[in-house]
C-alpha positions as CSV (number, residue, x, y, z in Angstrom):
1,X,0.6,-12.7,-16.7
2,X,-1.9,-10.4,-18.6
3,X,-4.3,-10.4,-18.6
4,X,-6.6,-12.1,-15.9
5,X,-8.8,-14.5,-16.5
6,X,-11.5,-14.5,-13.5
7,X,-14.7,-15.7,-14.8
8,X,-13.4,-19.1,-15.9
9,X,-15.7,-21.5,-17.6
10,X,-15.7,-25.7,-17.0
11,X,-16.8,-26.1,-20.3
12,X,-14.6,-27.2,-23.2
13,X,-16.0,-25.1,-25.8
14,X,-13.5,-23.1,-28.0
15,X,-12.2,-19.7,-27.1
16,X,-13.2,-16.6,-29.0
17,X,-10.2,-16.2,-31.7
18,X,-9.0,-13.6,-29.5
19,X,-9.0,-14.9,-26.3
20,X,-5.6,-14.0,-24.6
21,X,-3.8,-17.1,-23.3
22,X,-2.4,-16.9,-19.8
23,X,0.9,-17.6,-18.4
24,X,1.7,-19.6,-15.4
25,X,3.8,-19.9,-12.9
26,X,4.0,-21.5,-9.3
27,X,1.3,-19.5,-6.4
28,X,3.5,-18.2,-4.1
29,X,3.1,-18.6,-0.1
30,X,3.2,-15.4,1.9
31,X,3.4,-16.1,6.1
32,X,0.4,-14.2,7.6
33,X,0.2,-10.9,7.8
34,X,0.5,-9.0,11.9
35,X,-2.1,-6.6,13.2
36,X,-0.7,-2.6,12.8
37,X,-4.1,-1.2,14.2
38,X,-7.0,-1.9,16.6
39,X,-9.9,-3.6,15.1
40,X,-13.6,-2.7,14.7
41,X,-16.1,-5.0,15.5
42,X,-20.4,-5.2,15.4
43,X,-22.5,-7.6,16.3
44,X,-25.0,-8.6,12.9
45,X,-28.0,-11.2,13.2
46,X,-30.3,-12.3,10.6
47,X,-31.7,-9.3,9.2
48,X,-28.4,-7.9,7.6
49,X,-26.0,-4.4,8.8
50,X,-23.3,-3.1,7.8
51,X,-19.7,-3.0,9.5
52,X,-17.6,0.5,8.7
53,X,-13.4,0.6,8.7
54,X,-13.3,4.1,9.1
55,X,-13.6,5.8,4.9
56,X,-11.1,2.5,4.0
57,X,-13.5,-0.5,4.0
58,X,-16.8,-1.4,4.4
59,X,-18.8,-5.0,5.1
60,X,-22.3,-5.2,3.8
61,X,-24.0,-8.3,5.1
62,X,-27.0,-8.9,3.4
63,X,-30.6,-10.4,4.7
64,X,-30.2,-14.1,5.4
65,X,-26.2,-14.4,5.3
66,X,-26.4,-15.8,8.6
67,X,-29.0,-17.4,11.0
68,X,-27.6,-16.1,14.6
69,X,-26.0,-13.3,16.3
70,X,-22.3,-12.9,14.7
71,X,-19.8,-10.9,15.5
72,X,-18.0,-9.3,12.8
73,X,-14.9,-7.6,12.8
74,X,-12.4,-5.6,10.8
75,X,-8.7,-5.0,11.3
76,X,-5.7,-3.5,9.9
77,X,-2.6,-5.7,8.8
78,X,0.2,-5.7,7.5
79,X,0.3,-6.0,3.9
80,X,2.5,-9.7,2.8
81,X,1.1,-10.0,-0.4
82,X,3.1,-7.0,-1.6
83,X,5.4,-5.7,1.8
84,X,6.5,-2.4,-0.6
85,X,2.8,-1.2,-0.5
86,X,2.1,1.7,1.8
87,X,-1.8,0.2,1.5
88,X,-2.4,-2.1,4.8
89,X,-4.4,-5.5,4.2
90,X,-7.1,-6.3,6.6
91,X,-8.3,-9.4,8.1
92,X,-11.9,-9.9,7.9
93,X,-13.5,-12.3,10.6
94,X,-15.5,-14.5,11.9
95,X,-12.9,-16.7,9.6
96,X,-14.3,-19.9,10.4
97,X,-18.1,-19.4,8.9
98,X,-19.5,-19.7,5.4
99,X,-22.0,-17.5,4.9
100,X,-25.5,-18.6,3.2
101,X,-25.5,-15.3,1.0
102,X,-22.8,-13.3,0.1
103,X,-21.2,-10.5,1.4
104,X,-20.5,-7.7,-0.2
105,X,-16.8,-6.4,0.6
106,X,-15.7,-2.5,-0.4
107,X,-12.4,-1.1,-0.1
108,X,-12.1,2.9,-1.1
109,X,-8.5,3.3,-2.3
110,X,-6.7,7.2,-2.3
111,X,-7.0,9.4,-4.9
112,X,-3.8,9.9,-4.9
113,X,-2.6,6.3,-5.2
114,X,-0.5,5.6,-7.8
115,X,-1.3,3.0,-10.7
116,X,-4.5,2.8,-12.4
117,X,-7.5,1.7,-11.0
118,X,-8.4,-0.1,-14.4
119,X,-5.7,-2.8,-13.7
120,X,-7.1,-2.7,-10.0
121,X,-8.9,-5.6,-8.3
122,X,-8.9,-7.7,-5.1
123,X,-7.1,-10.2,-3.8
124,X,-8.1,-12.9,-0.2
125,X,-5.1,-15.1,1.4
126,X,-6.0,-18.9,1.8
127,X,-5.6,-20.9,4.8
128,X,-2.4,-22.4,2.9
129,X,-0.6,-18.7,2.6
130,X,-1.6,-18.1,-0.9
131,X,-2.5,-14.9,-2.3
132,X,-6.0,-15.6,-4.6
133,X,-7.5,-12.9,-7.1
134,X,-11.2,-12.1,-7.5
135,X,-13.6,-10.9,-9.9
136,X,-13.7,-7.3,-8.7
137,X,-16.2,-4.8,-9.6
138,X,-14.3,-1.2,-10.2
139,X,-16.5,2.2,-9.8
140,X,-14.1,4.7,-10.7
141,X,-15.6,7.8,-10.1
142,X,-16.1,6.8,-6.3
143,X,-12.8,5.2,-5.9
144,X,-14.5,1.5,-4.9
145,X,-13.4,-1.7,-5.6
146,X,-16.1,-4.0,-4.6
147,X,-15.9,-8.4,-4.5
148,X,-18.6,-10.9,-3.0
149,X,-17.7,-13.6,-0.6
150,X,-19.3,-16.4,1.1
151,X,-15.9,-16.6,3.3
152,X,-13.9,-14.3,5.4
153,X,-10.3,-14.3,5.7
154,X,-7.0,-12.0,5.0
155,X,-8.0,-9.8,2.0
156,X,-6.2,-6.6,0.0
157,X,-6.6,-4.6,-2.8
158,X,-3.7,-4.3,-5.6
159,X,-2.5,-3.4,-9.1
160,X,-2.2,-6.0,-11.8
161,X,0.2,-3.9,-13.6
162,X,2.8,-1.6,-11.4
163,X,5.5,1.3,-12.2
164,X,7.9,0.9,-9.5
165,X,10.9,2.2,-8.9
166,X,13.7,1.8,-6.4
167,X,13.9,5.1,-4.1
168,X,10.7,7.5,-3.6
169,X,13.6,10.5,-3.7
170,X,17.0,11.2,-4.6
171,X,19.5,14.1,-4.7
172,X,21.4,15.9,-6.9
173,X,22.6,14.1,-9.9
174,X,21.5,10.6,-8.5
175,X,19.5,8.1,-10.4
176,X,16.3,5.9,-9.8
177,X,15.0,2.4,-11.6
178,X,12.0,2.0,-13.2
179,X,10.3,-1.0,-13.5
180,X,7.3,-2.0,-15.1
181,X,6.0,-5.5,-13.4
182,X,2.8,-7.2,-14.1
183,X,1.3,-10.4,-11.7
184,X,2.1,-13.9,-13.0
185,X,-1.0,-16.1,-12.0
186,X,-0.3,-19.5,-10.5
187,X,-3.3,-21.8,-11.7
188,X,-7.2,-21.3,-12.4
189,X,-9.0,-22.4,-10.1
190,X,-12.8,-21.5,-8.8
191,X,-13.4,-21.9,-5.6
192,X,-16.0,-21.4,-2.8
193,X,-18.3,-19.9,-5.5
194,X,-15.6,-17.5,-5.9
195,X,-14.3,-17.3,-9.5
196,X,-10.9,-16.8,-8.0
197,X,-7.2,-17.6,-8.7
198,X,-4.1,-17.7,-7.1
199,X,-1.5,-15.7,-7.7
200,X,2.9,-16.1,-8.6
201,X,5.4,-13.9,-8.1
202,X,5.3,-10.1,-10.0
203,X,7.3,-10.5,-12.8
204,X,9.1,-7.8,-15.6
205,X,6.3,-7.0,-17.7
206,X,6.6,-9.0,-21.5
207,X,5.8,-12.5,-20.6
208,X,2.2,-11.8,-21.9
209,X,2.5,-10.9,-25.4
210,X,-0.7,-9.2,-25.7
211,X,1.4,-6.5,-23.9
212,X,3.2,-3.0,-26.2
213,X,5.1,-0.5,-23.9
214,X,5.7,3.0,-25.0
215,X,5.4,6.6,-24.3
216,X,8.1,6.9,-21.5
217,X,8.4,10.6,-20.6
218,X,9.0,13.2,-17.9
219,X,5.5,15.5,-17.3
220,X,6.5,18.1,-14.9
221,X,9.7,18.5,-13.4
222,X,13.4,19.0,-14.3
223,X,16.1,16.1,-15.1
224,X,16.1,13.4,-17.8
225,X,14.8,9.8,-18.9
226,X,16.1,7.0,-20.2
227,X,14.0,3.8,-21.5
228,X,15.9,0.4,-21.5
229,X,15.0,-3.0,-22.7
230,X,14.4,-5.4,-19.3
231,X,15.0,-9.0,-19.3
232,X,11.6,-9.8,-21.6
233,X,13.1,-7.8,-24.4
234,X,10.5,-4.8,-23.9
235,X,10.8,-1.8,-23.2
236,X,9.6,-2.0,-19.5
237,X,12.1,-0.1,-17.6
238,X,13.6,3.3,-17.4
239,X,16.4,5.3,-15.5
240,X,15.9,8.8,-14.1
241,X,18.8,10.6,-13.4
242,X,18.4,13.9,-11.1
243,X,19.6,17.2,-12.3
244,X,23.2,18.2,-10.8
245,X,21.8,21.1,-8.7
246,X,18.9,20.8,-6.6
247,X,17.8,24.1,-4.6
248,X,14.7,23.0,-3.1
249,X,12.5,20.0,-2.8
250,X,10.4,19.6,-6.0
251,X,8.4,16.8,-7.2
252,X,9.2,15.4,-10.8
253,X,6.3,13.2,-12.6
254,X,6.9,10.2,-14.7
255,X,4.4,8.5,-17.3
256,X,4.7,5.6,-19.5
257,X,1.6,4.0,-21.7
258,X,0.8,0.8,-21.8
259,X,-1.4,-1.1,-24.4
260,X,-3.3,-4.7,-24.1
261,X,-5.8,-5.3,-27.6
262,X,-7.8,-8.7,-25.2
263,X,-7.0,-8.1,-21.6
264,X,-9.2,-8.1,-19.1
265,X,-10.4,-8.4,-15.7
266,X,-13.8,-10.0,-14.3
267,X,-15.9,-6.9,-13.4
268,X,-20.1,-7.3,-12.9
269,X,-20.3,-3.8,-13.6
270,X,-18.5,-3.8,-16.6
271,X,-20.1,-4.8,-20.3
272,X,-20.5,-8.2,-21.2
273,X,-18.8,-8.4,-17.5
274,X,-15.2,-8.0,-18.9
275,X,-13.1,-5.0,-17.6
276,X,-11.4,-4.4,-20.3
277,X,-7.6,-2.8,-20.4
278,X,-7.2,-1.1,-24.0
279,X,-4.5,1.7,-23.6
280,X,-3.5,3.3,-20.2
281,X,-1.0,5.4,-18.7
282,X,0.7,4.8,-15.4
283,X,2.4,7.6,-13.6
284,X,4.9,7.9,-10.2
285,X,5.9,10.8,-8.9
286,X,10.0,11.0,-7.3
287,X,10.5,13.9,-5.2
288,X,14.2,15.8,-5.7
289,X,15.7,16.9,-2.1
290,X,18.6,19.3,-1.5
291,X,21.6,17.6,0.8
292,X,19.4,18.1,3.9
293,X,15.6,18.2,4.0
294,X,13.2,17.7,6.5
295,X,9.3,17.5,5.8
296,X,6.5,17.3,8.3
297,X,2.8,16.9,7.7
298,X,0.7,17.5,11.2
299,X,-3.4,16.5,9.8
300,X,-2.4,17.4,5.8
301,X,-0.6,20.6,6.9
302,X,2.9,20.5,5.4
303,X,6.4,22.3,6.6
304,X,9.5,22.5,5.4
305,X,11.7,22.3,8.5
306,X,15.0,21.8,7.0
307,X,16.7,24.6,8.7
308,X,15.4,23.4,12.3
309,X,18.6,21.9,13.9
310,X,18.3,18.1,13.0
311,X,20.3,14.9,13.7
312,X,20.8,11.7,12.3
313,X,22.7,9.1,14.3
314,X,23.1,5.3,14.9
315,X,23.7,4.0,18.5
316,X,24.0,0.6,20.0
317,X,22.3,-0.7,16.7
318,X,19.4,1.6,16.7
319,X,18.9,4.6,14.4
320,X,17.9,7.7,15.9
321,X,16.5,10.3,14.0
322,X,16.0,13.9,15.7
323,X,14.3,17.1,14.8
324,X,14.5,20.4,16.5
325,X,15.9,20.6,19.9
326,X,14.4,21.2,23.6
327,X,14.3,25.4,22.5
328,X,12.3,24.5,19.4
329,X,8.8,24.7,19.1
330,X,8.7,21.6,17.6
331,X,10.6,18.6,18.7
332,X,10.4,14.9,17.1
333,X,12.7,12.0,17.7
334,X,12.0,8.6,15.7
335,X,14.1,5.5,16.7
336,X,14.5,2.6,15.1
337,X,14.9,-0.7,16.3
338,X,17.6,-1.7,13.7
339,X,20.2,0.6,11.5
340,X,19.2,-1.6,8.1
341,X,16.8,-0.4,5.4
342,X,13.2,-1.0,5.7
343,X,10.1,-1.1,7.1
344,X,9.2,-0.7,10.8
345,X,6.0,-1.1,11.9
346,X,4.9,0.8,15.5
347,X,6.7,-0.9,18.2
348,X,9.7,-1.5,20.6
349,X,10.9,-4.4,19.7
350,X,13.8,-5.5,17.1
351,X,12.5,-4.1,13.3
352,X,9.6,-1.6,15.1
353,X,10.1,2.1,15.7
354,X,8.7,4.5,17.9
355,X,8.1,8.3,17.3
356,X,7.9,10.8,19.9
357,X,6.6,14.1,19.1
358,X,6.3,17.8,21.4
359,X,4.4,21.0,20.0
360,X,5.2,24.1,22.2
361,X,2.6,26.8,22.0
362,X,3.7,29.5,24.3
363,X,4.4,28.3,27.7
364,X,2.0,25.2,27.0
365,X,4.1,22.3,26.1
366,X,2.3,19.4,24.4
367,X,3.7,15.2,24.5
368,X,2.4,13.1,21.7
369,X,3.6,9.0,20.7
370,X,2.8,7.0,18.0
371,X,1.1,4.9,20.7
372,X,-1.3,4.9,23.9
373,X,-2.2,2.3,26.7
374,X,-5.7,0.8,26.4
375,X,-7.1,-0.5,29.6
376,X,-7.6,-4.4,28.4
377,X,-4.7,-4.8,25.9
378,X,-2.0,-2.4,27.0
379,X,0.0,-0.6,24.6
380,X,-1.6,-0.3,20.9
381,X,1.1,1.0,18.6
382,X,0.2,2.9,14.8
383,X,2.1,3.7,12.1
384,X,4.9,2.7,9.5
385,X,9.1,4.3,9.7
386,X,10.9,3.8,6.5
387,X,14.3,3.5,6.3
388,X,15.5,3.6,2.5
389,X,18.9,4.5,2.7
390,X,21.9,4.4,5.8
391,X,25.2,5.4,5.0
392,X,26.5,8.8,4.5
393,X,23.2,10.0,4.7
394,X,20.4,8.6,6.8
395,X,17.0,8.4,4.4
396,X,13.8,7.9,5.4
397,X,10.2,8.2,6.1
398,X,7.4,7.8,9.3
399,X,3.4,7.6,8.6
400,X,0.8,7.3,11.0
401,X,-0.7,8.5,13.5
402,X,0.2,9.9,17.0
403,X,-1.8,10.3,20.3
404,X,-1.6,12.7,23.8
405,X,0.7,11.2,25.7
406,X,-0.2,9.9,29.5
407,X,-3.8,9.7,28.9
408,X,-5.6,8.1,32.2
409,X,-9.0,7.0,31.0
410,X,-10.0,3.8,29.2
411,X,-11.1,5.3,25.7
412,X,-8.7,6.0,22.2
413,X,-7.2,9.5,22.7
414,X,-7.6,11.7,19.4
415,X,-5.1,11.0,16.7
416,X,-3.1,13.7,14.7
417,X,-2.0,12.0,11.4
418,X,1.8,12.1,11.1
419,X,3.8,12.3,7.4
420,X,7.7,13.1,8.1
421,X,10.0,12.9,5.7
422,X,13.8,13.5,5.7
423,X,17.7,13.0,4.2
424,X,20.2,14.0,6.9
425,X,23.5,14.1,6.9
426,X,25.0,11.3,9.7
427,X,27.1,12.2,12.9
């Protein structure tokens, strides 16, 4: 459904001849999403503050929001209203408090994120697993999506309208799906002074009719495109195919344009208070990878290790996943709980993965995990492994964070943020 109607009126006056009419479907239940990082926490009283998720979110509580000392908190999730999003959710609390002025909710999304931010808004899980939208106020230029809420709960930013597509790389001659999807709404409804509503399933883009798709083309990179009509009748998928020789990894860059004459999204900010869509363009990038290929970022410093002696291997229904050797100067093993695709949050446990990392800089050996032991709540765990294909080849992806290994004291040793990417042949 496109476009979103936030800022619902009671009344029963007519619409404006070109009001867009939505279409509905039935709000879907998502199951609650679990904790993938240590939470923040302040203590606010009467006179206002302001509560800081590192550069990702931020809680303004205003003057007069609440009468007593009140601890507020912030933590990571994982994301159920959309589980393909590499973009956590984040459960806001005290959950069980209405507050008598509203609070002012940020979330700073990458610059790199794919999408565009003018079909971006925010989105708050109900007590009854449903996924609601809110009028969301988009500044563009600092990458902020912003909402107001008298209530605290599960909350997440997304795209109304999405390019996806079914791998994030392929080799030589292979072929990815495009898809253009757009978010069927499940019913209007305002609610705790909220102009919110909840949300259906994503759907193929063409059940709004206010919708034209066109402009499918390749921007950089080598290989070919080919629209196709999806199950709407429109033209809102596509099929990449790879070129048949691929001698390094390269990055290939896909657009299509998308055009909505009335949408519109709820925005303060915006004139008249309408966000509205007009013509956009929505890009993804798929990177090309020879037969093997190994990339690791250590802190946004990328190598190509695809000649260090690497390993792929499943044992005893776990995936192992092995880079360099005990002679290498860098070492990194990455198991998996399970041999399936997927994702695998930080853990030991069935579905979780661990990652195990050692630097050598001249006789000074360094151990790093993707965890460390607190001294109230044991082992915290970070990070996300991706496993998108297991077969021939094992496919994948870890990203997160990883700490010194056998720290002693009580505080969170210094992170080094992990990217690692690889296709390796099985043994």
């Amino acid at each position: 459904m496109l476009p979103l109607l936030l800022a619902v009126s009671c009344n029963k006056d007519a619409q404006p001849p070109e009001e867009p009419h939505p279409v509905f479907g039935e709000p879907v239940v998502k199951p609650k999403g679990k904790p993938i990082g240590d939470a923040v926490s302040v203590e606010i009283g009467p006179n206002g503050g302001v509560l800081l998720y590192t550069d990702m979110v931020r809680l303004e509580i205003p003057p007069g929001a609440v009468d007593e000392l009140t601890t507020f908190g912030i933590q990571p999730i994982s994301n159920t209203f959309d589980e393909t999003s590499a973009s956590p959710a984040f459960r806001l609390t005290p959950e069980d408090k209405y507050f008598k002025k509203p609070v002012e909710i940020s979330f700073l999304y990458d610059l790199d994120a794919e999408g565009n931010s003018g079909t971006r808004m925010v989105a708050f899980q109900r007590s009854d697993g449903v996924w609601c939208g809110s009028s969301t106020e988009l500044d563009a230029p600092q990458r902020l999506l912003t909402v107001e809420t008298t209530h605290f709960s599960d909350w997440v930013w997304f795209d109304l309208l999405s390019l996806r597509k079914d791998k994030e790389s392929v080799g030589a001659g292979e072929t990815v799906n495009l898809k253009l999807l757009e978010q069927i709404l499940g019913e209007l409804m305002p609610a705790n002074h909220i102009d919110s509503v909840p949300l259906a399933a994503m759907d193929d883009i063409g059940l709004s009719k206010d919708l034209t798709v066109s402009g499918w083309k390749i921007i950089s990179g080598p290989g070919s495109l080919s629209p196709k009509i999806n199950t709407k009748l429109v033209l809102g998928d596509a099929v990449y195919t790879a070129p048949t020789t691929i001698e390094s990894a390269t990055d290939v860059e896909i657009q299509v344009e998308v055009e909505s004459k009335n949408g519109y999204i709820s925005d303060r900010s915006a004139p008249g208070g309408r966000r509205k869509f007009g013509k956009f363009i929505l890009l993804t990038t798929i990177r090309l990878v020879p037969e093997n290929f190994v990339q690791l970022i250590l802190n946004g410093v990328e190598q190509d290790l695809s000649q260090t002696g690497n390993d792929a291997k499943l044992v005893n229904g776990n995936a192992y996943i092995r880079l360099g050797g005990d002679e290498s100067s860098i070492s990194l093993t990455l198991q998996c709980f399970g041999t399936g695709p997927g994702t695998y949050p930080g853990g030991t446990d069935g579905g979780e993965a661990t990652l195990y990392f050692v630097e050598s800089i001249g006789e000074d050996r360094r151990f790093f995990n993707n965890f460390y032991r607190t001294c109230e709540n044991g082992y915290i765990y970070n990070g996300t492994a991706t496993l998108t294909t297991v077969g021939k080849y094992v496919e994948g992806s870890f990203s997160g964070q990883i700490f010194p290994a056998n720290v002693q004291n009580c505080e969170v040793p210094e992170p080094t943020t992990v990217e690692f990417h690889f296709k390796m042949k099985r043994n």
